[in-house]
N, CA, C, O and CB atoms as a CASP TS submission, in Angstrom:
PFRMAT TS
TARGET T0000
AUTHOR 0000-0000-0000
METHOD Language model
MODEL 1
PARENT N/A
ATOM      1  N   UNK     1      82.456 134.313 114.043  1.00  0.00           N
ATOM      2  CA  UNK     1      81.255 133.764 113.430  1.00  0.00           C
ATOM      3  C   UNK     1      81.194 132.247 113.586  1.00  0.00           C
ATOM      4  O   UNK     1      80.097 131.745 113.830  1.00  0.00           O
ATOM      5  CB  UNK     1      81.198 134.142 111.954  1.00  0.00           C
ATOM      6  N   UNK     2      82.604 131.232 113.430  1.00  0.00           N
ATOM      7  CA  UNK     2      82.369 129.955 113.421  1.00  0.00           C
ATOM      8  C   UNK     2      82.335 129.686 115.213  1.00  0.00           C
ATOM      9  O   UNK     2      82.192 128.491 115.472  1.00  0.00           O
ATOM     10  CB  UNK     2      83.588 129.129 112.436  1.00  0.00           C
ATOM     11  N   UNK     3      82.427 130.463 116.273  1.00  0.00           N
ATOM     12  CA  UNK     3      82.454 130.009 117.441  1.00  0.00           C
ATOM     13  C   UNK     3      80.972 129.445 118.025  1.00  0.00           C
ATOM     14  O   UNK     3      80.820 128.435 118.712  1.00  0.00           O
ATOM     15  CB  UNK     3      83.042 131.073 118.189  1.00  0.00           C
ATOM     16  N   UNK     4      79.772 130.508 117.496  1.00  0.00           N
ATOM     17  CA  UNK     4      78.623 129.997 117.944  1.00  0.00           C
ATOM     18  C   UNK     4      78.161 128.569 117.280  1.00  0.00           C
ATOM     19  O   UNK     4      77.257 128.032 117.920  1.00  0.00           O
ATOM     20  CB  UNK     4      77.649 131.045 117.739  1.00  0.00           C
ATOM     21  N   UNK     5      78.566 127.913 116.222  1.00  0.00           N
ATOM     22  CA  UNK     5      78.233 127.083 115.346  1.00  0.00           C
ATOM     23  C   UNK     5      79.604 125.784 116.265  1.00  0.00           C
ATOM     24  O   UNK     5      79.490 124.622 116.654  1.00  0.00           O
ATOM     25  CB  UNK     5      78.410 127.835 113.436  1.00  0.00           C
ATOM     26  N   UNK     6      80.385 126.452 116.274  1.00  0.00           N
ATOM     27  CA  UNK     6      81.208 125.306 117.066  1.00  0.00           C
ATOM     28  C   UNK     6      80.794 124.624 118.485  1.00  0.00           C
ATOM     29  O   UNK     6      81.047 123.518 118.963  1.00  0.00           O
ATOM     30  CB  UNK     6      82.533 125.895 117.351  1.00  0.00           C
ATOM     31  N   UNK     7      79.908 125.962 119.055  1.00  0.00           N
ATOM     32  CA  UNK     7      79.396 125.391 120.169  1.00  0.00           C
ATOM     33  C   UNK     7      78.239 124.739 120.607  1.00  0.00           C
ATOM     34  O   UNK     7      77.981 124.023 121.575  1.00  0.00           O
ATOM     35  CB  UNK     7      79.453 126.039 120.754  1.00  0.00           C
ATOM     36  N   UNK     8      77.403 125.305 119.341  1.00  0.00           N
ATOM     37  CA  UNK     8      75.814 124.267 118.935  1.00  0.00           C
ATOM     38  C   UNK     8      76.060 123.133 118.334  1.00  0.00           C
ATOM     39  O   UNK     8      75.092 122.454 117.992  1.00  0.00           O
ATOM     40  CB  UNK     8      74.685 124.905 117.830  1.00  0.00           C
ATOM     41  N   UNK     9      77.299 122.701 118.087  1.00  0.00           N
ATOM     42  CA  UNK     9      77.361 121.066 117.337  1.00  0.00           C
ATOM     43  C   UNK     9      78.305 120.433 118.809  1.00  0.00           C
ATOM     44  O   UNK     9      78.265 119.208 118.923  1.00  0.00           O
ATOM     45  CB  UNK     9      78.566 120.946 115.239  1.00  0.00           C
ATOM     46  N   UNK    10      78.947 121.042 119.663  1.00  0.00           N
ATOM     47  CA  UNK    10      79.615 120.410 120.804  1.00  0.00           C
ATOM     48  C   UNK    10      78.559 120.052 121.534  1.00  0.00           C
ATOM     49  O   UNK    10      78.380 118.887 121.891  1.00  0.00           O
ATOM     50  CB  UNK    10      80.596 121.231 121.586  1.00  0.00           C
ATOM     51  N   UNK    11      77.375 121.506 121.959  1.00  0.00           N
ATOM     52  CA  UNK    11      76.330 120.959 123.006  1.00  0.00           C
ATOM     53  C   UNK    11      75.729 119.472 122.223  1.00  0.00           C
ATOM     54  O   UNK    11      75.893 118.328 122.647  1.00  0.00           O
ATOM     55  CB  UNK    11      74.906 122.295 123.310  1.00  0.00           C
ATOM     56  N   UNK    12      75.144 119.805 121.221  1.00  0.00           N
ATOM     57  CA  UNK    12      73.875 119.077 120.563  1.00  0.00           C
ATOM     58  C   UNK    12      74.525 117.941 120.623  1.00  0.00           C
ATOM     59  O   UNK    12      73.704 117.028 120.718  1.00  0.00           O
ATOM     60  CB  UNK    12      73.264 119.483 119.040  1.00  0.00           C
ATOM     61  N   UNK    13      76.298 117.309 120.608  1.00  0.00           N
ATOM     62  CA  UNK    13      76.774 115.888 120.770  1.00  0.00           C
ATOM     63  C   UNK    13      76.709 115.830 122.332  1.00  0.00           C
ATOM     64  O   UNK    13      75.976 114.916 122.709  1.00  0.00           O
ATOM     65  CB  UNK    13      78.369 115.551 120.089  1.00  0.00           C
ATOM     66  N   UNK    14      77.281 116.565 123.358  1.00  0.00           N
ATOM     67  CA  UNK    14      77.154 116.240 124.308  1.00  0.00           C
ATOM     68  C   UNK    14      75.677 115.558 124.817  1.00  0.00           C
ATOM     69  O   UNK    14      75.559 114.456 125.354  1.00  0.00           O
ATOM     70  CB  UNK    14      77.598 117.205 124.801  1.00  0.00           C
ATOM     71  N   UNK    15      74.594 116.511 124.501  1.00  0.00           N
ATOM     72  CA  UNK    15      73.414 115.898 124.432  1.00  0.00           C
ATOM     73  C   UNK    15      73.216 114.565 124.412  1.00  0.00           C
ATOM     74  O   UNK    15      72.910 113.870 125.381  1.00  0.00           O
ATOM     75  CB  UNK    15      72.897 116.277 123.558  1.00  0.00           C
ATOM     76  N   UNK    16      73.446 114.103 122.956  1.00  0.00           N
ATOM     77  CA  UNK    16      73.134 113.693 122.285  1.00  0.00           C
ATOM     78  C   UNK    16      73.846 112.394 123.237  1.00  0.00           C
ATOM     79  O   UNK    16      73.182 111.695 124.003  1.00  0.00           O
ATOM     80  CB  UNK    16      73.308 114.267 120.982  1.00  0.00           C
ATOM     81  N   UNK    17      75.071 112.271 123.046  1.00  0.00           N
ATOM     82  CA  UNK    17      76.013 110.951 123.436  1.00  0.00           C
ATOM     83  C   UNK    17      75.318 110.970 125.046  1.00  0.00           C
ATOM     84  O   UNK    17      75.364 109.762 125.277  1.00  0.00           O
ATOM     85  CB  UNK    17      78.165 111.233 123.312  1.00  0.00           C
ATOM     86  N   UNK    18      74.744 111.558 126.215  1.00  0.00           N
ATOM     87  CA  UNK    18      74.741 111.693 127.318  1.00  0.00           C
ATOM     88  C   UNK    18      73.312 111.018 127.778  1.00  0.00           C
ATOM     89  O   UNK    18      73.090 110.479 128.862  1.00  0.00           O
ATOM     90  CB  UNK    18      75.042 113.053 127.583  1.00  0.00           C
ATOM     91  N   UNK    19      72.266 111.210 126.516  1.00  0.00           N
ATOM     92  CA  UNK    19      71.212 111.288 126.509  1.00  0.00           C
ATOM     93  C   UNK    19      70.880 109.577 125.885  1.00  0.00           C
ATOM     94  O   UNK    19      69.850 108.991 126.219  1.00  0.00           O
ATOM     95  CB  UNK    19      70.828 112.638 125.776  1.00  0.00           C
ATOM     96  N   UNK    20      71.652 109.104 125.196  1.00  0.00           N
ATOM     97  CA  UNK    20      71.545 107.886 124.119  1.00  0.00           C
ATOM     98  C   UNK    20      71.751 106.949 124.911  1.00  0.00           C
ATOM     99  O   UNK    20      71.040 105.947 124.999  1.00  0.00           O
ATOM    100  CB  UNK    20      72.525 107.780 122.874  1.00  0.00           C
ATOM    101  N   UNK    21      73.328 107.322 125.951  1.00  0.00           N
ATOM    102  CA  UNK    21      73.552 105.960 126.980  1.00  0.00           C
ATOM    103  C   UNK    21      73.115 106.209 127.930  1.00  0.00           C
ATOM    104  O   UNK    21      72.411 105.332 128.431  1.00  0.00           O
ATOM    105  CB  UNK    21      74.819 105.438 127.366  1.00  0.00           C
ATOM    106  N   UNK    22      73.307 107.694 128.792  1.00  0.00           N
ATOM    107  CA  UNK    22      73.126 107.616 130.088  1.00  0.00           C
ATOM    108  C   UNK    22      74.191 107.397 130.910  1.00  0.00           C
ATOM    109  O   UNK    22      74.126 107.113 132.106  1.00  0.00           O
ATOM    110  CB  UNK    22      72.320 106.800 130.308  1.00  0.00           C
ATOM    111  N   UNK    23      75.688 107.606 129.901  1.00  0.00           N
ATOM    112  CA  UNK    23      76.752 107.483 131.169  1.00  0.00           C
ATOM    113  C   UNK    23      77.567 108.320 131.175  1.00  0.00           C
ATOM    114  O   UNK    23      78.249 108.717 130.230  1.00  0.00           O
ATOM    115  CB  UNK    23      77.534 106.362 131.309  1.00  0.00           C
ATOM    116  N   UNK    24      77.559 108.777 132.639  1.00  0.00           N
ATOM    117  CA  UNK    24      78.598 110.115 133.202  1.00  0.00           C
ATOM    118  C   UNK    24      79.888 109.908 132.108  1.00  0.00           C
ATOM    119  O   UNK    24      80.239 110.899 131.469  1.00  0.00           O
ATOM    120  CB  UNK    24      79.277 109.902 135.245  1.00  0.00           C
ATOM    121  N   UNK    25      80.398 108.969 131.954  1.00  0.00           N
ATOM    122  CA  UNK    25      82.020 108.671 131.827  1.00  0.00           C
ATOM    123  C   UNK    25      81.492 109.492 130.120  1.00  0.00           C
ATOM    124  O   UNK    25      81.936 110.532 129.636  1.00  0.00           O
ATOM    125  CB  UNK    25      82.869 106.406 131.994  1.00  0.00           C
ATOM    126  N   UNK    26      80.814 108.897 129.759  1.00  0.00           N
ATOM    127  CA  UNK    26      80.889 108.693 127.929  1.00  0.00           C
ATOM    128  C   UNK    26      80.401 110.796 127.658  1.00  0.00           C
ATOM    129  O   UNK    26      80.889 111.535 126.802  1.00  0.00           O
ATOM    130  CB  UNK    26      78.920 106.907 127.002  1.00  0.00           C
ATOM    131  N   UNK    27      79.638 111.065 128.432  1.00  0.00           N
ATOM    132  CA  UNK    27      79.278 112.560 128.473  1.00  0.00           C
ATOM    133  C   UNK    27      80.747 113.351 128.762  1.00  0.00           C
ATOM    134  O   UNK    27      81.098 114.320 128.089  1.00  0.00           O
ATOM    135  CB  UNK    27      78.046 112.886 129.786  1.00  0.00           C
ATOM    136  N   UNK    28      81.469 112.845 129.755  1.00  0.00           N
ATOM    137  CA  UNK    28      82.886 113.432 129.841  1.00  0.00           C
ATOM    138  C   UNK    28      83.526 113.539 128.803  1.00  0.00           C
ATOM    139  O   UNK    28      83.981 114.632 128.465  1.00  0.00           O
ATOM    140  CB  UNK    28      83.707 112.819 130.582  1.00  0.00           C
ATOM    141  N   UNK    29      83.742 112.149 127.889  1.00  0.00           N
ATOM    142  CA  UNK    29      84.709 112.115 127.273  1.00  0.00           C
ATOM    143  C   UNK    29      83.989 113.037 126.344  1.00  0.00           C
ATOM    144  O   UNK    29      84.733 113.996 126.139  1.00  0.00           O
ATOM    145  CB  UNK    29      85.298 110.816 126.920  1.00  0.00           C
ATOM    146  N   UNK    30      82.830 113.167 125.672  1.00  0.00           N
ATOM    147  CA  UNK    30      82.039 113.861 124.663  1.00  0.00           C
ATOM    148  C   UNK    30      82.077 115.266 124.813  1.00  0.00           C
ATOM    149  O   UNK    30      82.126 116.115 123.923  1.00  0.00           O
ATOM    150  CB  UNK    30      80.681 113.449 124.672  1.00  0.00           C
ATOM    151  N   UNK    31      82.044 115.447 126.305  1.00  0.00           N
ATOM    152  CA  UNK    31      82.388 117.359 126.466  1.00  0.00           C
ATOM    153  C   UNK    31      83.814 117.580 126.232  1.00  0.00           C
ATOM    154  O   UNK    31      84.123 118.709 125.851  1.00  0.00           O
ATOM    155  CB  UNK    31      82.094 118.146 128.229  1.00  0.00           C
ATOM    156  N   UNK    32      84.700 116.753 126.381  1.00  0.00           N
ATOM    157  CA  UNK    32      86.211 116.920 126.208  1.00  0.00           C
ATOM    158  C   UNK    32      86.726 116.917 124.493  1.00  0.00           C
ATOM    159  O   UNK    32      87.733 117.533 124.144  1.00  0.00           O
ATOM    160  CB  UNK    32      86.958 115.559 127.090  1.00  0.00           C
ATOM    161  N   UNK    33      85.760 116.028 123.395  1.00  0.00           N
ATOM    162  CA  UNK    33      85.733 116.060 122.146  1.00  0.00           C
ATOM    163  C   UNK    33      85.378 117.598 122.085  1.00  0.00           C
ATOM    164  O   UNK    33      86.186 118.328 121.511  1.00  0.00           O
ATOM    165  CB  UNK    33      84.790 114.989 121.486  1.00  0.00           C
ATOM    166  N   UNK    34      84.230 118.152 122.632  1.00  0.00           N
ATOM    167  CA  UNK    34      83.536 119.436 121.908  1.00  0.00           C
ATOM    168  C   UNK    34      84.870 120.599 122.256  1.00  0.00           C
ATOM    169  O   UNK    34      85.342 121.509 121.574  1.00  0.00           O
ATOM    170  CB  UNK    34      81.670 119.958 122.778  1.00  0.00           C
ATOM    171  N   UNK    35      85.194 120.090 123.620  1.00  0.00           N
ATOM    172  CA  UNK    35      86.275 121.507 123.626  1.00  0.00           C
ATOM    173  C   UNK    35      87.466 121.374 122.859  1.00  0.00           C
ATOM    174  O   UNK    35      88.255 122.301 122.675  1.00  0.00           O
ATOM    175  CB  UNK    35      86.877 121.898 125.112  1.00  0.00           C
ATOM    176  N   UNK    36      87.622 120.006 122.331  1.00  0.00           N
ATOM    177  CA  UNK    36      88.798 120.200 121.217  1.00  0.00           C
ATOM    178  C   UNK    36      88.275 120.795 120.024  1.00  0.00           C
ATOM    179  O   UNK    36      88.938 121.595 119.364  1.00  0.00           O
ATOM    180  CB  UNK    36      89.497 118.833 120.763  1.00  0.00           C
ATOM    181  N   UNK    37      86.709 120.314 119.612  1.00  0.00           N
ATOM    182  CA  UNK    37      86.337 121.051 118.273  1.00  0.00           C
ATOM    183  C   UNK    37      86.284 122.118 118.431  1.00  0.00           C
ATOM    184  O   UNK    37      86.444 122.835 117.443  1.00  0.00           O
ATOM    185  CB  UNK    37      85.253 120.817 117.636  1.00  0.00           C
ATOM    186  N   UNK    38      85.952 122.937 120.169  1.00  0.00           N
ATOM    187  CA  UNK    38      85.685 124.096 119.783  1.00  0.00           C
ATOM    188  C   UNK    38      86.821 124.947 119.775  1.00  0.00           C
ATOM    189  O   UNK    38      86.729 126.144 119.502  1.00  0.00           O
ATOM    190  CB  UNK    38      84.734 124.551 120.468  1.00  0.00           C
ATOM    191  N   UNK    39      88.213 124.210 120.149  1.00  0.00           N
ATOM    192  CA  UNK    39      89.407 125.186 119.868  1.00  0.00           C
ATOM    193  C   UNK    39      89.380 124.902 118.428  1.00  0.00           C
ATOM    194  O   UNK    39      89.482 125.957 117.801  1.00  0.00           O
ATOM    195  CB  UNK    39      90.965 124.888 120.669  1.00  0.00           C
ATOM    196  N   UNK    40      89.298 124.062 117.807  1.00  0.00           N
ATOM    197  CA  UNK    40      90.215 123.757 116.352  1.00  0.00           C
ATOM    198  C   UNK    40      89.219 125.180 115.434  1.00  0.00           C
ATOM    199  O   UNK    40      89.866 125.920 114.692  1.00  0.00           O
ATOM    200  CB  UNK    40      89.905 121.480 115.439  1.00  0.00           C
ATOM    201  N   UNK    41      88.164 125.336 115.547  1.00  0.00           N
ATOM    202  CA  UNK    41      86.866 125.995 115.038  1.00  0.00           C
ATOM    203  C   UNK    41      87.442 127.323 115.057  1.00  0.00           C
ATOM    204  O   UNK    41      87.593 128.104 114.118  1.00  0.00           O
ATOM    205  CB  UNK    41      85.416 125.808 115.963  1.00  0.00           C
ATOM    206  N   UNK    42      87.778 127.468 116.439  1.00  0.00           N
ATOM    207  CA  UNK    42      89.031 129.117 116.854  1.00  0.00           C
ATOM    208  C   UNK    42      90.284 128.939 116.158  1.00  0.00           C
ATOM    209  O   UNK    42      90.697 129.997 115.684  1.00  0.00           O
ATOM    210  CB  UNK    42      89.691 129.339 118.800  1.00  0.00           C
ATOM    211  N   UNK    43      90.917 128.075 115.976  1.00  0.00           N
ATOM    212  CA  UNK    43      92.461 128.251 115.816  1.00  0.00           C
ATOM    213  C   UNK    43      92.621 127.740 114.207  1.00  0.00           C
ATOM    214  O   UNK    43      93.749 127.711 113.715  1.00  0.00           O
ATOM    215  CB  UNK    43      93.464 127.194 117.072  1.00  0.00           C
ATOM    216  N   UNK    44      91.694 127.427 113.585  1.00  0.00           N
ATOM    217  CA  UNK    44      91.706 126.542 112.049  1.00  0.00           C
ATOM    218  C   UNK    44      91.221 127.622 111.004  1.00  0.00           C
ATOM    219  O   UNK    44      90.259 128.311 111.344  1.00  0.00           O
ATOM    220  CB  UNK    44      90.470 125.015 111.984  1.00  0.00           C
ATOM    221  N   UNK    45      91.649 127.783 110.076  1.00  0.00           N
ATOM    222  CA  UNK    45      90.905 128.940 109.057  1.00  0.00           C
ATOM    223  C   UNK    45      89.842 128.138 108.676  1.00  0.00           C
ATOM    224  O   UNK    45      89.740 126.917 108.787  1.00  0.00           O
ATOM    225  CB  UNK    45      91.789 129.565 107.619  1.00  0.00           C
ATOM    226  N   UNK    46      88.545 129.469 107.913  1.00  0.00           N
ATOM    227  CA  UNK    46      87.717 128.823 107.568  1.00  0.00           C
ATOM    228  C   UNK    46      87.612 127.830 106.821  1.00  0.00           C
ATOM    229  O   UNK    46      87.204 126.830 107.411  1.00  0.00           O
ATOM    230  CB  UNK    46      87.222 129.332 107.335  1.00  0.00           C
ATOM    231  N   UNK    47      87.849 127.689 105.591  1.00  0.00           N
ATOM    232  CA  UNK    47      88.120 126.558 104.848  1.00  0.00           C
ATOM    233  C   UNK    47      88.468 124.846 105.630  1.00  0.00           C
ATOM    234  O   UNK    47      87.708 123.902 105.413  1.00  0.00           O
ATOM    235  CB  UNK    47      89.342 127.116 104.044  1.00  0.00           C
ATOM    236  N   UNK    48      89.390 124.749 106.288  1.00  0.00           N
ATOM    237  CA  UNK    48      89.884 123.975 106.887  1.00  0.00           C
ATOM    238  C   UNK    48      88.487 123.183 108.238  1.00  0.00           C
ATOM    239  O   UNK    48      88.315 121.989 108.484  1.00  0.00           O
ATOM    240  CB  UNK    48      91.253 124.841 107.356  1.00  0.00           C
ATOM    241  N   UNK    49      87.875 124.174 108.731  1.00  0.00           N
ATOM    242  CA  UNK    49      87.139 124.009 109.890  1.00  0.00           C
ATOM    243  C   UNK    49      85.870 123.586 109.083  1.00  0.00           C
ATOM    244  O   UNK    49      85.014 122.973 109.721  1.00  0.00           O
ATOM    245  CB  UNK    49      87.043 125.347 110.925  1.00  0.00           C
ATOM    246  N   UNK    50      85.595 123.887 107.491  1.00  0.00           N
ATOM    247  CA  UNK    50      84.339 123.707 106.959  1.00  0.00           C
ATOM    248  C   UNK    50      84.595 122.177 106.700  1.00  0.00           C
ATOM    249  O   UNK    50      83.572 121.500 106.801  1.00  0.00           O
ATOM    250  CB  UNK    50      83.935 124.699 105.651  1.00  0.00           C
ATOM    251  N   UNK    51      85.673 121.532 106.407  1.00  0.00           N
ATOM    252  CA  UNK    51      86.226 120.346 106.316  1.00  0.00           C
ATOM    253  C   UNK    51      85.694 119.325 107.258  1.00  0.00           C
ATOM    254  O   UNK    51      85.286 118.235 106.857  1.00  0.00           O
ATOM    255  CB  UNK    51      87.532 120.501 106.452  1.00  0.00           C
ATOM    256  N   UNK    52      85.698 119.725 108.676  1.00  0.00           N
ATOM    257  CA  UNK    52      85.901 119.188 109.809  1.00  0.00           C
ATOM    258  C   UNK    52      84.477 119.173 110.305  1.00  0.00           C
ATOM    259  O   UNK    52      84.030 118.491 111.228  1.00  0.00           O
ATOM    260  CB  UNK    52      86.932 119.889 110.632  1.00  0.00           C
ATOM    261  N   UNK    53      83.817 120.064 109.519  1.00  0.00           N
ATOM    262  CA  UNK    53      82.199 120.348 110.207  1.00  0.00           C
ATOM    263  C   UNK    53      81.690 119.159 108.975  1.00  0.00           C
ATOM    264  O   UNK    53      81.172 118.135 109.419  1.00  0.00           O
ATOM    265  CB  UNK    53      81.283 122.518 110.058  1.00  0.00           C
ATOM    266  N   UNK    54      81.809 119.267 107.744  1.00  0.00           N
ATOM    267  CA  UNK    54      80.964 118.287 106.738  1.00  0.00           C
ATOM    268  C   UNK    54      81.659 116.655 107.310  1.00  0.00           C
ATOM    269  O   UNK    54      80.870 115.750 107.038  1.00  0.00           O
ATOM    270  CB  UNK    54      81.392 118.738 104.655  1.00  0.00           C
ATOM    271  N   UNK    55      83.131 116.082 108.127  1.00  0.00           N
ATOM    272  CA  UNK    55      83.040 115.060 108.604  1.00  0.00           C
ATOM    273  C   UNK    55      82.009 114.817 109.661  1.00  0.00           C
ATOM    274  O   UNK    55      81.187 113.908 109.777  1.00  0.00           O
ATOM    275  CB  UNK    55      84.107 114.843 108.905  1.00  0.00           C
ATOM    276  N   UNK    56      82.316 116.068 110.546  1.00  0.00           N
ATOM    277  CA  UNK    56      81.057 115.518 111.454  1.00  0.00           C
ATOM    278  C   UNK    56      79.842 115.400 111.322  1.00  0.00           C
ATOM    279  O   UNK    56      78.959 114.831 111.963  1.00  0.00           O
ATOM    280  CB  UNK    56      80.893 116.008 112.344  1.00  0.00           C
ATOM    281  N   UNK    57      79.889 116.095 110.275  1.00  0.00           N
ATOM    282  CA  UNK    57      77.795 115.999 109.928  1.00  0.00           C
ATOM    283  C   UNK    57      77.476 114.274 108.874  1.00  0.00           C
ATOM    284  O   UNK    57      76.432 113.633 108.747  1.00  0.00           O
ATOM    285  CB  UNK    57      77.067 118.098 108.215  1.00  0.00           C
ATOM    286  N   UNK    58      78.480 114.089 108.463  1.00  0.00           N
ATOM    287  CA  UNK    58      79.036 112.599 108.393  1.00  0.00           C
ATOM    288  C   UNK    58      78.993 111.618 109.238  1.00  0.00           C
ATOM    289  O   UNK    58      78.400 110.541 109.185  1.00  0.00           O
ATOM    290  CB  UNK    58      80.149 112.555 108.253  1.00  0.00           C
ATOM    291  N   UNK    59      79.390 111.887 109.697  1.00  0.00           N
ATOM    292  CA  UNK    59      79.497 110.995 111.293  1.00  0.00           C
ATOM    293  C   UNK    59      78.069 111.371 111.893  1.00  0.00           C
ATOM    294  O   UNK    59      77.181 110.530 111.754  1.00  0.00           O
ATOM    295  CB  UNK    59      80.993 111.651 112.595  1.00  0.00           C
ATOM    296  N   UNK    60      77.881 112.131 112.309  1.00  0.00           N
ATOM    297  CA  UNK    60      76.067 112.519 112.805  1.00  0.00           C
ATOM    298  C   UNK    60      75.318 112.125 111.920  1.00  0.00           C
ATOM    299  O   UNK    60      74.143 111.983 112.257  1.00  0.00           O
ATOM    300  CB  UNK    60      75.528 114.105 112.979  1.00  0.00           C
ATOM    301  N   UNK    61      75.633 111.855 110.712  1.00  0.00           N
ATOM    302  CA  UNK    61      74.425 110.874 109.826  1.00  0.00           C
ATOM    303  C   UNK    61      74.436 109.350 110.144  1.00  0.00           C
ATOM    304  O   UNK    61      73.501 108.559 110.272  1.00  0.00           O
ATOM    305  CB  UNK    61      74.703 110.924 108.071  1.00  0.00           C
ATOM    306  N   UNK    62      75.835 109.176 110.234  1.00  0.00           N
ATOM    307  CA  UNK    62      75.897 107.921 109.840  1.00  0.00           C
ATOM    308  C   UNK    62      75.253 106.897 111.523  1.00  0.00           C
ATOM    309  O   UNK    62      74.669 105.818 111.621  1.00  0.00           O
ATOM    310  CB  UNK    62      77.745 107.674 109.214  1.00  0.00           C
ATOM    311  N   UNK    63      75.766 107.973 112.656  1.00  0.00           N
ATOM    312  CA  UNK    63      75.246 107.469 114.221  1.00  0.00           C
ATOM    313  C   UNK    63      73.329 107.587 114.113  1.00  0.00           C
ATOM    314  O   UNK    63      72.769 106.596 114.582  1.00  0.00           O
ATOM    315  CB  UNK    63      76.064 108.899 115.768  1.00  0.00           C
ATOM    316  N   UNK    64      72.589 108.456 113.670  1.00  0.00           N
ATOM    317  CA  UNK    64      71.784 108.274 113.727  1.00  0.00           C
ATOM    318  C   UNK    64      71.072 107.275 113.282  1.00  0.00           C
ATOM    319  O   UNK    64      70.286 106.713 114.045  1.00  0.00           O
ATOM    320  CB  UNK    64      71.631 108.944 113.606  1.00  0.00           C
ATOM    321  N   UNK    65      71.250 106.792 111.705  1.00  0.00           N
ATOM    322  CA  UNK    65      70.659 105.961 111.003  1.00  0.00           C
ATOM    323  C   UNK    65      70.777 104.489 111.533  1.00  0.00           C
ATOM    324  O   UNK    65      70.234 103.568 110.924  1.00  0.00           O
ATOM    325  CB  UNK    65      71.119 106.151 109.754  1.00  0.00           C
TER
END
């Protein structure tokens, strides 16, 4: 259940970081963040991964504003 949700917050940063600057390098490093979130999302119990999703939605507030 948390895999599809791990992978709509990896795309939507890749997007997001790829789309904001425009640079190959910074989209790399941003797809290489999502595949670490999206193991930790697999390998983290729920509790723990709900942790890790309310920092990033933290962090996705705080980059937008």
């Amino acid at each position: 259940m948390l895999e599809p949700v791990g992978w709509r917050l990896s795309l939507a940063g890749s997007f997001l970081l790829g789309n904001w600057v425009g640079s190959f390098q910074l989209s790399v490093i941003s797809y290489q963040l999502s595949v670490i979130g999206y193991q930790l999302s697999v390998t983290t119990s729920g509790r723990r991964w709900l942790k890790i999703r309310k920092i990033l939605i933290f962090i996705k507030g705080r980059v937008d504003s």
